[in-house]
N, C-alpha and C positions, 0 to 999 in steps of 0.2 A: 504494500500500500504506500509504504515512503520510500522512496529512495534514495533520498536527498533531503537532509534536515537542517537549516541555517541557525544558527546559535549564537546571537549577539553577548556579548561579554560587554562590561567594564571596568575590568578589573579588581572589582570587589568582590570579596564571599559572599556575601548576599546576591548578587547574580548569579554567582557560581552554585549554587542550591538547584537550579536545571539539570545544573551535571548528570548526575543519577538517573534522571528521567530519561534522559539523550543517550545514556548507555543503554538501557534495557532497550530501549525503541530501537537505536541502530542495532543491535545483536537482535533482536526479533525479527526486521525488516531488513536485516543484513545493507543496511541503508548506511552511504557514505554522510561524515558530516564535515560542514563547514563553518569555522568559528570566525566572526568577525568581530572587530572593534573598529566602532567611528571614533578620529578626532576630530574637536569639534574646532572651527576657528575660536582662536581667544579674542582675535579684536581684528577690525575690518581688513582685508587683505591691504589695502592704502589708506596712511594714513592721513587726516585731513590735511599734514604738513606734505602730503607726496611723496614721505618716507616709506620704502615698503616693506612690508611685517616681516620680521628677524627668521629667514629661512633656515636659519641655526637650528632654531628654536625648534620649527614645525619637522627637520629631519631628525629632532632628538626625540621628540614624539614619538614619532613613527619608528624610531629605532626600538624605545623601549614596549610600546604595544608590541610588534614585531617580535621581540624576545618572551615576552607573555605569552601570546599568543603561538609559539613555536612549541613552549612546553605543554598548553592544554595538548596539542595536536599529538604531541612525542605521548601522552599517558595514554589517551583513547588509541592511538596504533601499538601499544604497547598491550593493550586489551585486544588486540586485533581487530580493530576497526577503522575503516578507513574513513582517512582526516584530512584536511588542510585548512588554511585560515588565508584569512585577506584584511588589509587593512586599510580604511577610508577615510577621505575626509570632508567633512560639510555636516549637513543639518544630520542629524542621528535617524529622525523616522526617514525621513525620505530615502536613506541611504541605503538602509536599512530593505525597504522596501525595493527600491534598485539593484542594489546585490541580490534580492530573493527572485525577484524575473530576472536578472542575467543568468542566476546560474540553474536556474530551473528547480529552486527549492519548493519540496513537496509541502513542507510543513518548515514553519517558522515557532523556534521552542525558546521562551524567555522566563524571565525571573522579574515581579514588579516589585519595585522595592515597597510601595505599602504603603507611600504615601497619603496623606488625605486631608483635609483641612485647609491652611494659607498654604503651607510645604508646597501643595501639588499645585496650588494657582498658580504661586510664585516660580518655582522649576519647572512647572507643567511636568507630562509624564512621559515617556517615550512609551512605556505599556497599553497606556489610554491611546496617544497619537500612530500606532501601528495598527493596533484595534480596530479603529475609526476608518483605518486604508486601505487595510491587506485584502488581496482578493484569494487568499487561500487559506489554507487549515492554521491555526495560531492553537498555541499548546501554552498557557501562562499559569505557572504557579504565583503565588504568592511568597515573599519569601521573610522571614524574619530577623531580625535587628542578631548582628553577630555576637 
């Protein structure tokens, strides 16, 4: 039924509480999965002086998602399960959403952190705003405070 499970991360344990779920699914459905983290811009690609944002910065980013995300992928092929990850940058749902139709993710399997109240006005949610968009199967736990 899956054969392709997209798994966004943020490098929290509380995201990471899907894990488990995304193990038993890809060994049932012998389904490859994909772990992604978006980075988000921190501040406008130009800045109002025409100065342009510290490309330092955004390839140390990506370096250290990149090393995160190497080791989820090394534990589930270590389960034998096949893995890879990718790593993005821009708006979280949208990207999110965009890596799910490029790579032809069956199902999209997340962790919401549980927000509720100002928290979620203020941050908004990425679990509500995928919700809202996806046009395929979403698998969301809930996850609790580490």
């Amino acid at each position: 039924m899956y054969r392709t499970i997209l798994v966004p991360l943020d490098g929290s344990k509380r995201a990471e509480a899907i894990l488990p779920h995304v193990e038993q699914l890809a060994h049932h459905f012998e389904a490859r999965v994909i772990f992604l983290q978006v980075v988000e811009p921190r501040t406008p690609p130009v800045m109002p002086e025409g100065m342009l944002l510290n490309l330092d910065q955004i390839q140390q980013d990506f370096k250290e998602v990149d090393t995160y995300l190497a080791a989820k992928q090394g534990e589930f092929r270590e389960m034998g399960i096949e893995a890879r990850h990718t790593v993005e940058y821009g708006p979280v749902v949208q990207k999110i959403i965009d890596v799910a139709e490029r790579e032809g993710a069956d199902l999209i399997a997340m962790a919401s952190h549980g927000r509720s109240g100002m928290s979620r006005v203020f941050y908004g949610s990425v679990a509500a705003g995928v919700l809202q968009r996806v046009d395929r199967p979403l698998l969301l736990i809930r996850s609790r405070r580490d």
